[in-house]
GULO-547041 format. One record per atom (N, C-alpha, C): z negated, x, y. Coordinates in steps of 0.1 Angstrom, whole numbers, padded with zeros to 4 digits, always signed. Layout:
ZXY...
END
This chain:
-0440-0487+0470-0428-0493+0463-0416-0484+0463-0414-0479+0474-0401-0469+0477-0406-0459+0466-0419-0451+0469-0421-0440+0457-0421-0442+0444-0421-0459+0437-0416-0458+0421-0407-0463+0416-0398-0468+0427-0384-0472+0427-0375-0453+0425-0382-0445+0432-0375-0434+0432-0378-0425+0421-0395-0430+0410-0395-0422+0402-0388-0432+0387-0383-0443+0392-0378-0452+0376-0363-0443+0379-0355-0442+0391-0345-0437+0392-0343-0425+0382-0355-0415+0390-0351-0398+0382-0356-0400+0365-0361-0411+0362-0363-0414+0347-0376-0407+0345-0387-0405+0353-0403-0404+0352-0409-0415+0348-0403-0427+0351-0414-0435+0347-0404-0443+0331-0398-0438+0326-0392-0444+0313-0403-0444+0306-0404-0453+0295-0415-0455+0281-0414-0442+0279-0427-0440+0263-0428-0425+0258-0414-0423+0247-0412-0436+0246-0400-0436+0232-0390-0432+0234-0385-0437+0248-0373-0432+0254-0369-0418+0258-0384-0414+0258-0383-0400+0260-0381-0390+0249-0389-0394+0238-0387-0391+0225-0370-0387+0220-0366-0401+0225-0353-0402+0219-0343-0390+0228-0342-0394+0242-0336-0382+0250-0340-0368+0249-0350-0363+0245-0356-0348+0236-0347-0350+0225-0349-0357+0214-0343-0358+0204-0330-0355+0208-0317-0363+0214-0306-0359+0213-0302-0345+0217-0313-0341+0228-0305-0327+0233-0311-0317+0226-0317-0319+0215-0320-0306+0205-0313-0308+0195-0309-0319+0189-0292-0322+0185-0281-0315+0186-0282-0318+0201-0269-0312+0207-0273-0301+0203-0283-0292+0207-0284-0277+0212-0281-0269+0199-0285-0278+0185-0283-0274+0173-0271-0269+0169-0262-0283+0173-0248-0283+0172-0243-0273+0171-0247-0273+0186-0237-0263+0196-0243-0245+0187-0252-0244+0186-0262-0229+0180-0251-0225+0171-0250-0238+0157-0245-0237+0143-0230-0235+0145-0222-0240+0152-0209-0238+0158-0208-0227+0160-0214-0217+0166-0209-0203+0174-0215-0198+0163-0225-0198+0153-0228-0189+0146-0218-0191+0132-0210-0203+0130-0201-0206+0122-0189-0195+0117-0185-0184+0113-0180-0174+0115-0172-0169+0099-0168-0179+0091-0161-0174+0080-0153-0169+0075-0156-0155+0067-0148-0145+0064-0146-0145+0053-0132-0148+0048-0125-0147+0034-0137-0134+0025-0140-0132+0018-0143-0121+0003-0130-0112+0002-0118-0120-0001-0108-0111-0008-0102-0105+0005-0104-0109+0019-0100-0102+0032-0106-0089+0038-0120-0096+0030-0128-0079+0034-0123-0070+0021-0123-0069+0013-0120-0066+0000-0104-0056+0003-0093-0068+0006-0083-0057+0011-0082-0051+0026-0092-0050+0035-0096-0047+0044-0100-0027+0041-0112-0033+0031-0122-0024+0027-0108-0011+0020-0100-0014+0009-0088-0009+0005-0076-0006+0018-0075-0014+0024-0068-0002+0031-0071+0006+0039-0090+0003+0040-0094+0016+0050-0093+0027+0041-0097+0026+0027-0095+0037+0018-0080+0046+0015-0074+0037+0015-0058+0041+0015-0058+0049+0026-0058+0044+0044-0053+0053+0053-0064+0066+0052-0073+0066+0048-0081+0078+0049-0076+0090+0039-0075+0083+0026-0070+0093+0013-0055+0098+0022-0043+0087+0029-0033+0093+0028-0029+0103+0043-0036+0099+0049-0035+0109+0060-0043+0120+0058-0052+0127+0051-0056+0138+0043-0042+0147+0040-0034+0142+0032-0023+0145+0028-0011+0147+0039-0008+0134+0046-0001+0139+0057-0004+0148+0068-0014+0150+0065-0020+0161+0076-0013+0179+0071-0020+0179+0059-0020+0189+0050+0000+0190+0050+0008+0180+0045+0023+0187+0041+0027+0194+0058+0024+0186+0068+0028+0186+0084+0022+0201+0091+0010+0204+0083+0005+0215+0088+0006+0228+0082+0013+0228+0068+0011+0241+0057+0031+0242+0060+0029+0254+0061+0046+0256+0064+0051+0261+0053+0043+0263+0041+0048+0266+0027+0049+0254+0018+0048+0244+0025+0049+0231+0022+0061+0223+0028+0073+0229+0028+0085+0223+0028+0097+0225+0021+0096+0221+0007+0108+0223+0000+0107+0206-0005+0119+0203-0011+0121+0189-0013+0109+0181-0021+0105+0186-0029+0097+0177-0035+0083+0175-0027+0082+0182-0020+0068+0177-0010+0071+0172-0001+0085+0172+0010+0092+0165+0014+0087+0149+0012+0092+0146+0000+0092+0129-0004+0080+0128-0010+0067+0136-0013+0055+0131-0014+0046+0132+0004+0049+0135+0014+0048+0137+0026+0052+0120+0027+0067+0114+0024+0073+0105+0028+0061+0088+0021+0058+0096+0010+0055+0085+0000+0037+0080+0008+0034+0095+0014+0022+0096+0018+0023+0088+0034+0032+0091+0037+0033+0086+0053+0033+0071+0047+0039+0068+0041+0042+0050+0037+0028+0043+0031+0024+0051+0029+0013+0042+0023-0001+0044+0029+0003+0056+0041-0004+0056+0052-0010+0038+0062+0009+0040+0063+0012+0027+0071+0004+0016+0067+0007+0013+0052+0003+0001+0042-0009-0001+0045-0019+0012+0045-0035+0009+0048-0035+0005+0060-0034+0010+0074-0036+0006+0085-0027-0009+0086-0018-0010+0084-0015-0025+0087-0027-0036+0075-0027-0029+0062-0045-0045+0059-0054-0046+0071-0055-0030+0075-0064-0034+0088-0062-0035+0098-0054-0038+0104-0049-0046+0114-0048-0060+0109-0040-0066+0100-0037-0079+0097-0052-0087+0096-0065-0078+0090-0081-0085+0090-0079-0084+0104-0075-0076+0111-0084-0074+0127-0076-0089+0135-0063-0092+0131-0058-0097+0141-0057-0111+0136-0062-0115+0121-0069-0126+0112-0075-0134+0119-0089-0120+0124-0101-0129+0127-0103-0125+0141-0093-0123+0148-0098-0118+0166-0090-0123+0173-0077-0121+0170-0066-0126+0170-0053-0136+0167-0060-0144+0169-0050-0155+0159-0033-0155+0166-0025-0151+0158-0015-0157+0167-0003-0155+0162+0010-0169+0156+0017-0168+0149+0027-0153+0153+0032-0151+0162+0039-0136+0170+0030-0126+0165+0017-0125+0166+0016-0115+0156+0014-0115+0144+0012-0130+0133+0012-0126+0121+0026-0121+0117+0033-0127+0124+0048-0125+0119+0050-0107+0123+0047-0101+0127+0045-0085+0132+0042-0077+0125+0028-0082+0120+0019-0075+0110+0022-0082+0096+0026-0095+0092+0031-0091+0077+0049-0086+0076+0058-0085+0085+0066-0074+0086+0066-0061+0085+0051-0053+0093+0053-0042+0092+0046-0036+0077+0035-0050+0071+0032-0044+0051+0044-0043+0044+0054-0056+0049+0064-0055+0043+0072-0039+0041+0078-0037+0054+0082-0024+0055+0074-0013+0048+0061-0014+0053+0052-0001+0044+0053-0002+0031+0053-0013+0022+0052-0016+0010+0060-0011+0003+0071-0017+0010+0085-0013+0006+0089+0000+0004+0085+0012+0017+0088+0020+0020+0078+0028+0003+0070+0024+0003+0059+0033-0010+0068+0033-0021+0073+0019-0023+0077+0023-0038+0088+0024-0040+0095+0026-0025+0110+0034-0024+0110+0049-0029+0095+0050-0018+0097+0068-0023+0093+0074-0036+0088+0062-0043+0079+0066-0056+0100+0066-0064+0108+0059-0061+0119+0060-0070+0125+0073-0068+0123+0076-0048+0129+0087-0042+0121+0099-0052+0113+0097-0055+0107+0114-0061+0111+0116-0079+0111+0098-0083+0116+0102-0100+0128+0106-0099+0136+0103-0090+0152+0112-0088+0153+0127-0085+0141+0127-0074+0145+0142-0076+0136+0149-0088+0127+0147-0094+0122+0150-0107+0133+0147-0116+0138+0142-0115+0151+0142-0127+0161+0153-0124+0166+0152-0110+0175+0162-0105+0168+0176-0108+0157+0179-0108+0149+0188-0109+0152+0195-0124+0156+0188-0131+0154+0189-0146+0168+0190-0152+0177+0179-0149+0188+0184-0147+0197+0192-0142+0195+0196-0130+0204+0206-0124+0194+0218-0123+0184+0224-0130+0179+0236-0128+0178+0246-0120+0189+0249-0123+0200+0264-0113+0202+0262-0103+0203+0247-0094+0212+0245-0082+0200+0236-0076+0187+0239-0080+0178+0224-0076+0174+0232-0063+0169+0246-0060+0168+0251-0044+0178+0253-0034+0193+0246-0034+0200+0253-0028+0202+0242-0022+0210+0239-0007+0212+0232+0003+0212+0216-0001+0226+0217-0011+0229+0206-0014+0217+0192-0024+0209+0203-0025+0193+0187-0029+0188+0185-0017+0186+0196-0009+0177+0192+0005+0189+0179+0013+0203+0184+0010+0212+0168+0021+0206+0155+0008+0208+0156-0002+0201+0145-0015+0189+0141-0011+0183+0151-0005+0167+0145-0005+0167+0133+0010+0176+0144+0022+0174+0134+0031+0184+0118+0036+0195+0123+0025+0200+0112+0023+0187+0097+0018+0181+0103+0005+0171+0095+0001+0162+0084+0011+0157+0097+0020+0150+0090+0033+0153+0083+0038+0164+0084+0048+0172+0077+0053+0175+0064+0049+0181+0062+0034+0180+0049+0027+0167+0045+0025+0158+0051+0022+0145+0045+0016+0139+0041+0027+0138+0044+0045+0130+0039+0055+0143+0030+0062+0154+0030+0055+0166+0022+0064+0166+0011+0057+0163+0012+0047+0159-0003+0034+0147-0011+0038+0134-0003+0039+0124-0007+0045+0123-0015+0052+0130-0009+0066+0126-0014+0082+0133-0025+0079+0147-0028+0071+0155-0037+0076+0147-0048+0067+0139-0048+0055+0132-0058+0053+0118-0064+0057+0115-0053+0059+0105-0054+0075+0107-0065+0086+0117-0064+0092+0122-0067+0105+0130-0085+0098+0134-0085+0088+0136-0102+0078+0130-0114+0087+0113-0110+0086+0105-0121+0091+0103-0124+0101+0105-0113+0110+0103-0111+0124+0117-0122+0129+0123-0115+0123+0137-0120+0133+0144-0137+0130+0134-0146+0123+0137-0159+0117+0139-0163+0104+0136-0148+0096+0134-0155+0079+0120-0158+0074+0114-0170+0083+0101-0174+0081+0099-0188+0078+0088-0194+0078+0084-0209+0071+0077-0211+0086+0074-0205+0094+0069-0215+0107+0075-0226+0113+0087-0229+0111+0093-0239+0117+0092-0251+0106+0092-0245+0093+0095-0258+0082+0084-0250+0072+0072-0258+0070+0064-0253+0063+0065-0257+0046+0075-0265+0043+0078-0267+0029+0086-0257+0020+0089-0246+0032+0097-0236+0028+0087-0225+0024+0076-0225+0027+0067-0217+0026+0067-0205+0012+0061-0199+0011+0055-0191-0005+0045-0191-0005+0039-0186-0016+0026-0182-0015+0019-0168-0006+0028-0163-0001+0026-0153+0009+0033-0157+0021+0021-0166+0033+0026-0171+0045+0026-0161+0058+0037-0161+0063+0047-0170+0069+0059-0166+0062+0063-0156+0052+0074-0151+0043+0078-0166+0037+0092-0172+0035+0094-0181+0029+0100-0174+0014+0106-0189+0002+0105-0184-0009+0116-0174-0006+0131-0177-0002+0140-0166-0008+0135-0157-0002+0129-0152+0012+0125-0136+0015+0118-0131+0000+0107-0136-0003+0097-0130-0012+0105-0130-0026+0113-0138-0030+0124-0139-0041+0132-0124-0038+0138-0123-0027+0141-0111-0027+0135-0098-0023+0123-0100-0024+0112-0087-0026+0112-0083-0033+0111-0094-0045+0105-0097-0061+0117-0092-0071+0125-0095-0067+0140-0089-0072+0143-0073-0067+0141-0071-0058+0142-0060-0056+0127-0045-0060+0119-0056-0061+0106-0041-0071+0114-0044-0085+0120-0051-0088+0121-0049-0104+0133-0047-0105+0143-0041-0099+0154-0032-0100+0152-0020-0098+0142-0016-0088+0136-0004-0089+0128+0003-0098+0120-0009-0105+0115-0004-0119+0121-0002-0131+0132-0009-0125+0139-0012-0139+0145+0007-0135+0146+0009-0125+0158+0023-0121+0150+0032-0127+0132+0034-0124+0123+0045-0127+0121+0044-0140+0122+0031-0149+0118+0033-0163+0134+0041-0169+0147+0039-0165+0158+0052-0170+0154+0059-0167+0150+0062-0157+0152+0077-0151+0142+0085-0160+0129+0080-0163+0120+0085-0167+0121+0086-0186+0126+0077-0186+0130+0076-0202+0141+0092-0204+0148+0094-0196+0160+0106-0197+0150+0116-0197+0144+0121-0184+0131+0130-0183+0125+0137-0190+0121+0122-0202+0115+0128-0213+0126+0132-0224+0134+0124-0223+0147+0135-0235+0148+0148-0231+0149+0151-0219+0151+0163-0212+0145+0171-0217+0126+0168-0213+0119+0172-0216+0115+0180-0235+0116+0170-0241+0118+0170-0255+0130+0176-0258+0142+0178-0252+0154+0188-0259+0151+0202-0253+0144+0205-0242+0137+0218-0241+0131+0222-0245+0121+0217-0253+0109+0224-0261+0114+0226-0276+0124+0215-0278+0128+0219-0293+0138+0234-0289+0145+0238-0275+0152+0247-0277+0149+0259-0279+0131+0260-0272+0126+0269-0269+0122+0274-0284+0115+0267-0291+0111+0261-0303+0123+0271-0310+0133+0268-0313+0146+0278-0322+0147+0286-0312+0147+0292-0302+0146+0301-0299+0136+0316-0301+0120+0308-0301+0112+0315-0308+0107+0313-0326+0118+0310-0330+0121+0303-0346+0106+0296-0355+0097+0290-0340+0090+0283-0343+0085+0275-0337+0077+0260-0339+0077+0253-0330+0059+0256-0329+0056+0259-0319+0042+0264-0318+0031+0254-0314+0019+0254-0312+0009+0238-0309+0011+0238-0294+0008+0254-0290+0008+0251-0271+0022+0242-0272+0033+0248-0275+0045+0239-0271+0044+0219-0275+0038+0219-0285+0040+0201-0290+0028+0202-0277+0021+0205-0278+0003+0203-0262+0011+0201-0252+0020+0210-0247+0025+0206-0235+0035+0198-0236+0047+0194-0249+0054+0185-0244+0045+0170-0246+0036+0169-0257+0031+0157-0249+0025+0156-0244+0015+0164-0233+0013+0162-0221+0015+0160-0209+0032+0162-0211+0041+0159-0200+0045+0145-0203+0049+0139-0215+0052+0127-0219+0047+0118-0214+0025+0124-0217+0018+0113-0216+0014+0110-0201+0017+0123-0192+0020+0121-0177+0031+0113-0171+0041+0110-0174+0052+0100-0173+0048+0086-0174+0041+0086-0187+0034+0073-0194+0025+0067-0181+0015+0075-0177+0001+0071-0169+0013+0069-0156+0019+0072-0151+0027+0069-0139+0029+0058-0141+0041+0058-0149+0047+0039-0153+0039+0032-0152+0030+0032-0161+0021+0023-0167+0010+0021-0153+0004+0030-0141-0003+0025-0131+0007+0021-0125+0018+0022-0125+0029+0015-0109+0034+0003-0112+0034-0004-0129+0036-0012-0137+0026-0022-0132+0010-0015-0137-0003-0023-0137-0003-0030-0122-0001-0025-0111-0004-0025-0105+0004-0034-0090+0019-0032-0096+0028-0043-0088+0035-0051-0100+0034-0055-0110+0041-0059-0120+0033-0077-0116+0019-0078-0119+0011-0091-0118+0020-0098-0108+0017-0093-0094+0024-0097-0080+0033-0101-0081+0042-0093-0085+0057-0097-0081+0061-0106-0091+0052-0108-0105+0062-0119-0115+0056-0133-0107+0042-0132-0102+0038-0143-0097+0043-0146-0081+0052-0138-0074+0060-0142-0063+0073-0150-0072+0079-0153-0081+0090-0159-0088+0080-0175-0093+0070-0169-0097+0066-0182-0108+0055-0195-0094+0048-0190-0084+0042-0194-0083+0046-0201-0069+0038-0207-0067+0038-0221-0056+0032-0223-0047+0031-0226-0035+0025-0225-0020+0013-0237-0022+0017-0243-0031+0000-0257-0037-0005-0254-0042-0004-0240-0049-0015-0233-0063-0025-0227-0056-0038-0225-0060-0046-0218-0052-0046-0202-0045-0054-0203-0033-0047-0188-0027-0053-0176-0036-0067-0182-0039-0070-0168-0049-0066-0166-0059-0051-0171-0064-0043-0163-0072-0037-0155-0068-0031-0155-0056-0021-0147-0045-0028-0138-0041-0048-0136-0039-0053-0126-0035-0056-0116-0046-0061-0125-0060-0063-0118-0076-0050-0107-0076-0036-0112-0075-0022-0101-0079-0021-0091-0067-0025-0097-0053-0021-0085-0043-0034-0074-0043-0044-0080-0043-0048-0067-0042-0048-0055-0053-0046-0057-0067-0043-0047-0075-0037-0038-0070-0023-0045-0061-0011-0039-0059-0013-0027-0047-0025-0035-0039-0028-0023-0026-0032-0009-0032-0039-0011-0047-0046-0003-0055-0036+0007-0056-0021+0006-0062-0013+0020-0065-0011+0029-0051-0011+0025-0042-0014+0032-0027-0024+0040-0030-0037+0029-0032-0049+0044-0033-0047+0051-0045-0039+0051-0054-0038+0062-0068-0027+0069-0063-0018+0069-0057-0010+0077-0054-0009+0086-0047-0018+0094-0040-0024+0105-0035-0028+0113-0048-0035+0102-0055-0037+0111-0066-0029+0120-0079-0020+0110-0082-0010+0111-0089-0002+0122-0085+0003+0124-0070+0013+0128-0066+0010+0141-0057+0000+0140-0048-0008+0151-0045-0022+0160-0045-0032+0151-0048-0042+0161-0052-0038+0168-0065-0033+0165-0072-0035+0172-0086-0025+0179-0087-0018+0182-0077-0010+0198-0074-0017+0205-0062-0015+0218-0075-0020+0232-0070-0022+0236-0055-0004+0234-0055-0006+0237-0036-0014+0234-0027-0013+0219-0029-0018+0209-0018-0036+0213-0020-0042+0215-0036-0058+0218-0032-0054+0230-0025-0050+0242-0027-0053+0255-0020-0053+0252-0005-0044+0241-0001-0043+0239+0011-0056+0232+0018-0060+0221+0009-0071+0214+0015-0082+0230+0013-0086+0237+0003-0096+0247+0006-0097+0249+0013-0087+0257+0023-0082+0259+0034-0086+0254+0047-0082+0244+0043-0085+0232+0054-0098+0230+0061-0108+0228+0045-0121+0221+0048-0131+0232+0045-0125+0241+0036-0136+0257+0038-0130+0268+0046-0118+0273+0044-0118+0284+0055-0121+0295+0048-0125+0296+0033-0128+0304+0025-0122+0312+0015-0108+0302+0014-0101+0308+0002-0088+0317+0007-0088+0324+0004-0078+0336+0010-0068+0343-0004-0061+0342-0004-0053+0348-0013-0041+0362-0010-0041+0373-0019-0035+0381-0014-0019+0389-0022-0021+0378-0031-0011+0383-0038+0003+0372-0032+0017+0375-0040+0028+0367-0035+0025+0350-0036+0029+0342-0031+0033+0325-0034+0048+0322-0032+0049+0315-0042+0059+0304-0043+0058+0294-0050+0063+0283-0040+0063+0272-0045+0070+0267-0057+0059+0259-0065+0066+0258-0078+0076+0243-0072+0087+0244-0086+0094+0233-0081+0089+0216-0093+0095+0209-0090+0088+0194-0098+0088+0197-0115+0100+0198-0117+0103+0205-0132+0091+0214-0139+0082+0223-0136+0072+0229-0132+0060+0223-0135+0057+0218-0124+0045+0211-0120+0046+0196-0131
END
């Protein structure tokens, strides 16, 4: 009696059904619990701008490597493609940080960190992209006086405002211009509330608005030189129309990718709404991460210097023996 009083206790002597049923819940459970920890969902458009700013920091530290290392590589205009390159350096490594600390990391202190410091990088890129139409203008304009002291204090003036503008909009979110406390204040780019991003958004399109004069003059520039050249040699010749519109149509391809590429974004930070879907907010930003990765290209591989440098670099083979100098932007 004692021995099946002790086995109804430990549940040996339960029916077969009851046992059925007790198997049954704990492979339930065990399911549960399996599908839960294997549960692991990653955004598309997260890997996507993940995947883009690994590509960004790779293309742009190539470059910053190369202006930091070539000592024939410091006169102003490589100066602010060094700067443009350092910023959009940043831009890549912070997407990948902001995936790493997305999905490893959760934590309002650092989103507010890491979308501050895109802020600042962002910023800083298409500060420098205005900082270089300026001195390409200066370049064009002042001719005679473009290698002498007074563009290098211009150029570093430039800096200065262009990473002092940055940081301080950078540092916006961090310091309490955010929607974490009141989420109605939100935008479509969280934790940034509407007026920060309003004044993002206002401020890329004063800037555009600055590079489309600037560049518009450029090309008068450009065009009242070729016609001078033109009566000077009392004809206007094909190489001369070839190259002035192939400088035109290089002006054109700039605008038109820095246009393509943050214009979507920024009209949809004014128009759009924190209820609208997010993959509209991901459809306009990632384009925009895209002028980062073209801008190496634009701006450095496809000057002279910078390949002889990377030859250099990655073969070890190319050796030159005659004089160098650096051409200036006007030039190139």
């Amino acid at each position: 009696m004692n021995e099946s009083a002790a086995l109804n206790e430990s549940g040996v002597g339960l029916p077969a059904s009851a046992w059925l049923e007790a198997e049954a819940f704990d492979a339930n459970q065990t399911l549960a619990l399996s599908s839960a920890a294997l549960e692991f969902h990653v955004n598309p458009w997260d890997i996507m701008l993940c995947l883009s700013g690994t590509v960004i920091a790779c293309e742009n530290a190539i470059v910053v490597a190369i202006i930091f290392y070539t000592p024939t590589l410091r006169n102003p205009m490589f100066v602010l493609i060094g700067s443009l390159a350092t910023a959009d350096l940043l831009a890549g490594m912070g997407l990948i940080l902001n995936f790493a600390f997305q999905y490893l990391v959760s934590s309002e202190t650092i989103s507010l960190i890491t979308v501050g410091f895109l802020v600042a990088s962002f910023t800083a890129s298409i500060s420098s992209l205005l900082a270089i139409t300026v001195d390409r203008y200066l370049s064009l304009y002042n001719a005679l006086t473009y290698f002498s002291e007074k563009t290098l204090h211009y150029v570093h003036l430039m800096l200065v405002g262009t990473w002092g503008a940055s940081l301080g909009l950078g540092l916006l979110p961090v310091l309490g211009w955010n929607c974490l406390d009141d989420a109605s204040t939100c935008s479509i780019v969280r934790p940034l509330n509407r007026t920060n991003l309003t004044l993002l958004a206002a401020s890329f399109f004063v800037i555009f608005a600055l590079m489309l004069t600037l560049y518009f003059k450029i090309c008068k520039i450009v065009c009242r030189h070729a016609h001078q050249i033109a009566l000077q040699q009392h004809f206007f010749t094909t190489s001369h129309y070839v190259a002035t519109k192939k400088g035109v149509s290089t002006l054109a391809i700039i605008l038109g990718t820095f246009g393509a590429s943050w214009l979507p974004f920024a009209i949809y930070c004014l128009v759009g709404e924190r209820e609208y879907p997010q993959v509209y907010t991901y459809a306009t930003l990632l384009p925009a991460t895209y002028n980062s990765m073209i801008n190496p290209i634009i701006y450095a591989y496809r000057n002279t210097e910078i390949q002889r440098s990377i030859y250099m670099l990655f073969c070890g083979c190319f050796q030159t023996n005659g004089s160098y100098r650096s051409r200036s932007p006007s030039e190139v």
